[in-house]
Structures are given as C-alpha cells and as structure tokens.
C-alpha positions in Angstrom: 140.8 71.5 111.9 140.2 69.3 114.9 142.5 68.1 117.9 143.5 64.8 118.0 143.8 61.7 121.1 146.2 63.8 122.9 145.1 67.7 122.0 147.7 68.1 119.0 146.0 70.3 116.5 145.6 68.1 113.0 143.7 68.4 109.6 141.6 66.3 107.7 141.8 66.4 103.8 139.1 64.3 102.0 140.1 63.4 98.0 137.2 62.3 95.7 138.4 60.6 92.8 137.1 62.6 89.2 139.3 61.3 86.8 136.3 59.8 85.1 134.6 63.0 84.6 137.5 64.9 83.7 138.6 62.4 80.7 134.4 62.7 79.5 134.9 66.8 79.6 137.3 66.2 77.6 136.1 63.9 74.6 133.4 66.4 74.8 135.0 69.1 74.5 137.4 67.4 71.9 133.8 66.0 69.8 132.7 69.8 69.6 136.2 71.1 68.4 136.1 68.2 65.5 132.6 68.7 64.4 132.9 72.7 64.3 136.3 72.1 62.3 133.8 69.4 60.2 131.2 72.2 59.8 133.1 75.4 58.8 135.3 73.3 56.4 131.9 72.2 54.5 131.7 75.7 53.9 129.5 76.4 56.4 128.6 79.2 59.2 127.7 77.6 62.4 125.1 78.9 65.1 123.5 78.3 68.2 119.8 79.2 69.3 117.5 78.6 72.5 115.5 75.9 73.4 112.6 78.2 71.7 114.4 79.8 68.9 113.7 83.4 70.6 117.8 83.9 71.7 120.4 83.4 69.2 123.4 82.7 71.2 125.7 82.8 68.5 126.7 83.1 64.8 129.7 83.4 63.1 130.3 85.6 60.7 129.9 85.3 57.0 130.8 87.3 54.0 126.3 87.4 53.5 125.9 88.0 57.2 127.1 89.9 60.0 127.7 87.2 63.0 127.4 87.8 67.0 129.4 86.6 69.9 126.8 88.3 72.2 123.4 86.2 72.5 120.4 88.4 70.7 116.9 88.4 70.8 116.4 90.6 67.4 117.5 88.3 65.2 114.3 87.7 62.6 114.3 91.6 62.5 118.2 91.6 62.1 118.4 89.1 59.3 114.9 87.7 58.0 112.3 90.1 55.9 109.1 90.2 57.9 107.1 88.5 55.2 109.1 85.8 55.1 108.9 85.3 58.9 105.5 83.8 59.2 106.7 80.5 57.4 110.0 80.6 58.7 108.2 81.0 62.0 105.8 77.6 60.8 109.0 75.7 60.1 110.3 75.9 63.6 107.4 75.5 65.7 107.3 71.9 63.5 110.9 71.4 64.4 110.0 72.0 68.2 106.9 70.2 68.4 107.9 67.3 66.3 111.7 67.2 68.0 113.3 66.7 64.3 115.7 68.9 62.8 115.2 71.9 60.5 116.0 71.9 57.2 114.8 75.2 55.3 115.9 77.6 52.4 114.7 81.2 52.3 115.9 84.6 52.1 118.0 86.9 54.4 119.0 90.7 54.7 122.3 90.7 53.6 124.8 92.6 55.6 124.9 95.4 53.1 121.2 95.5 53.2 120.8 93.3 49.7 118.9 90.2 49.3 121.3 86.9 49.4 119.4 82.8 49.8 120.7 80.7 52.5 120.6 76.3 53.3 120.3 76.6 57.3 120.3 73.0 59.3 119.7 72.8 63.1 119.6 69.9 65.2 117.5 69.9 68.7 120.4 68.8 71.3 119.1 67.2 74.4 119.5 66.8 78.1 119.4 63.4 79.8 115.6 64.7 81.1 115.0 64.5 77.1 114.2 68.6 77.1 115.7 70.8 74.6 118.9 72.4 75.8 119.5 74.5 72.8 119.5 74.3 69.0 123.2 73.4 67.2 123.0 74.3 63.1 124.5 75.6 60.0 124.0 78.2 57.5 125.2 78.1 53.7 125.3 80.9 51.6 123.2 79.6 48.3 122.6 83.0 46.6 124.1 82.0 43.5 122.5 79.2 42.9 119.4 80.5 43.7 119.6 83.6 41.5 120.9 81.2 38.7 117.4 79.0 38.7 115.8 82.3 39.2 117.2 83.3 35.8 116.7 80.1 34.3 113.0 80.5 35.2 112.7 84.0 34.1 114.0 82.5 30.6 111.7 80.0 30.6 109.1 81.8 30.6 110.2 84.8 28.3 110.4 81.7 25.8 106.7 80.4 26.3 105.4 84.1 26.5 106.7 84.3 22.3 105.9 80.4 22.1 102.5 81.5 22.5 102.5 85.2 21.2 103.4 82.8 17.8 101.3 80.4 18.3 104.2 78.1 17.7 104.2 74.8 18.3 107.7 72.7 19.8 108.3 69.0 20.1 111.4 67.3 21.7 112.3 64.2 21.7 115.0 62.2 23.9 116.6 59.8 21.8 118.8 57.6 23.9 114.7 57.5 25.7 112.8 57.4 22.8 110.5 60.1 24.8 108.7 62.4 22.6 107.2 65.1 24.2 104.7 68.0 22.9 103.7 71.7 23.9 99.8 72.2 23.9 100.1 74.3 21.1 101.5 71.2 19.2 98.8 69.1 20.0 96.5 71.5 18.6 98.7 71.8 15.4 98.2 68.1 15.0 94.2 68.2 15.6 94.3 66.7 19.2 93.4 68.5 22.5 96.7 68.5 24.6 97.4 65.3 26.3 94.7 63.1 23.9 97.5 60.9 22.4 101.0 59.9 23.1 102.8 61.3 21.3 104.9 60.2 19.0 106.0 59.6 15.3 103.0 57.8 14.1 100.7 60.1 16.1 102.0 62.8 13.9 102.3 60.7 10.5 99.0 60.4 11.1 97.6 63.6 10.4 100.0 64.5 6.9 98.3 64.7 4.4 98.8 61.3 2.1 99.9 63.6 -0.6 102.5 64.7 1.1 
C-alpha cells in the first residue's frame, strides 16, 4: 500500500492473465483420466515407477497382486522371485539406456504367496529437458494362459518320451498344404538319416517293397 499525489492511502493490485495454462492443466488432466479409463478397461492394472525403476510410486490392486498408494522401494523383493530379478533387472537397464518402452513377461509372487505370469508395458515419460520423469505402464494378469502352454508342453513331451520308448515312428501331413512332415524316427523307418529327403509320398513309395 502506497500514498498517492495528495497523501490518500491506496492499493495497487497487479492481474496476470493464466487462462492459457489453466485450460492446458486441464486437457492434461482430462488426457490422464481417459487413458487410465482406456487402460483398466483393457483389463489392465496400471503403475507408475521412477526415473530408475528403484521407487514404485504406485500400483493398483489386482486380484494376482496386492497394489500401493504409498511409493515403495521393496518392490522386486515384494513381488518378483530373486532369480528372476537379474533378467528382469537386464530388461530395464535396456529400457533406460535405449529410452524405448518395456515390454516383458515373467513371473510374480502372487498375493497369496503362489506363483501367477504377468504382460507388464511401461512407457519412459519425458520432460521438455528430454530426462525421464517417471515410468507410466501396465500389468496383465496371463497366468492362465501361461499355465495352459505350460501343460501343452508338458504333453508334448510325455508323448515323444513313449514316441521314442517305442521306437515309433509318426508322419502328418497338412492337406489343404500338401506338407508332409516326418519324426526322426520315421526317417529311419524309411532307411534315410532324418532330414535326407523331403518327405513325401513318393519318398516313402519308394522304399515298399515291389511285392507289396
């Protein structure tokens, strides 16, 4: 307060003008509301890390993992298995080095203390120095697929163990293709070292007997 030309007391009041930042707050703020509503619709459990991966800011919740509102520094030995961490641990310093997002499947502790697979995406999100600010991704719960390929594996090879406890031989052939395709053990049938012919119908015609 100052006094003006004749002594009266008076005020000064200065306005600056911030309607322009205001309406950018809000199509931020507005962007982050639509692509977190994008995200958990997917299916999908969003989280946030530091600029190095060593604070986990947030995660929510899932019904394969506990989340946190509070930002944590334990979270490999909260939710990874420690030998899974070294390649997990390769993965980001890539990611961070290279700038490019992380894309990576692998294992987590459960919340009940069980096994479960995850998908987990994270984006680097940048200041206007180009420095990391912090790390925006998502996490998708793929334990069932996982354990289904898992099975299908196990399978797989239960039936190649008794393939070759038989010394059976197996063909298949694709006929919309017309692929043919041979085990080893078929190729040896026939008199041929695995992968010497193509096979196919007149690779095995020729070795019947003319007899038969």
């Amino acid at each position: 307060m100052d006094g003006g030309q004749d002594g009266t007391p008076c005020l000064a009041i200065l306005f600056t003008d911030i309607t322009d930042r205001k309406r950018t707050e809000e199509a931020l703020r507005t962007s982050e509301e639509r692509f977190w509503a994008l995200a958990t619709t997917g299916g999908a459990a969003i989280y946030r890390m530091s600029p190095d991966w060593r604070i986990m800011y947030h995660l929510d919740p899932t019904s394969l993992l506990d989340g946190t509102e509070e930002p944590i520094t334990g979270w490999q030995a909260k939710y990874l298995f420690e030998e899974d961490r070294p390649a997990i641990n390769q993965a980001i310093e890539r990611a961070i080095r290279d700038r490019i997002i992380l894309a990576l499947e692998h294992r987590v502790r459960r919340a009940d203390g069980g096994i479960g697979w995850v998908l987990s995406r994270a984006a680097p999100m940048t200041g206007p120095d180009g420095a990391i600010r912090e790390w925006f991704g998502t996490v998708i719960d793929v334990t069932e697929r996982r354990e289904a390929v898992e099975r299908m594996t196990r399978s797989e090879e239960r039936l190649q163990l008794a393939l070759d406890m038989g010394r059976l031989g197996t063909w298949d052939w694709d006929i919309r293709q017309g692929a043919l395709v041979w085990s080893e053990e078929q190729y040896r049938m026939q008199g041929y070292a695995p992968g010497e012919v193509e096979p196919s119908y007149e690779a095995w015609l020729a070795r019947v007997h003319p007899e038969d």
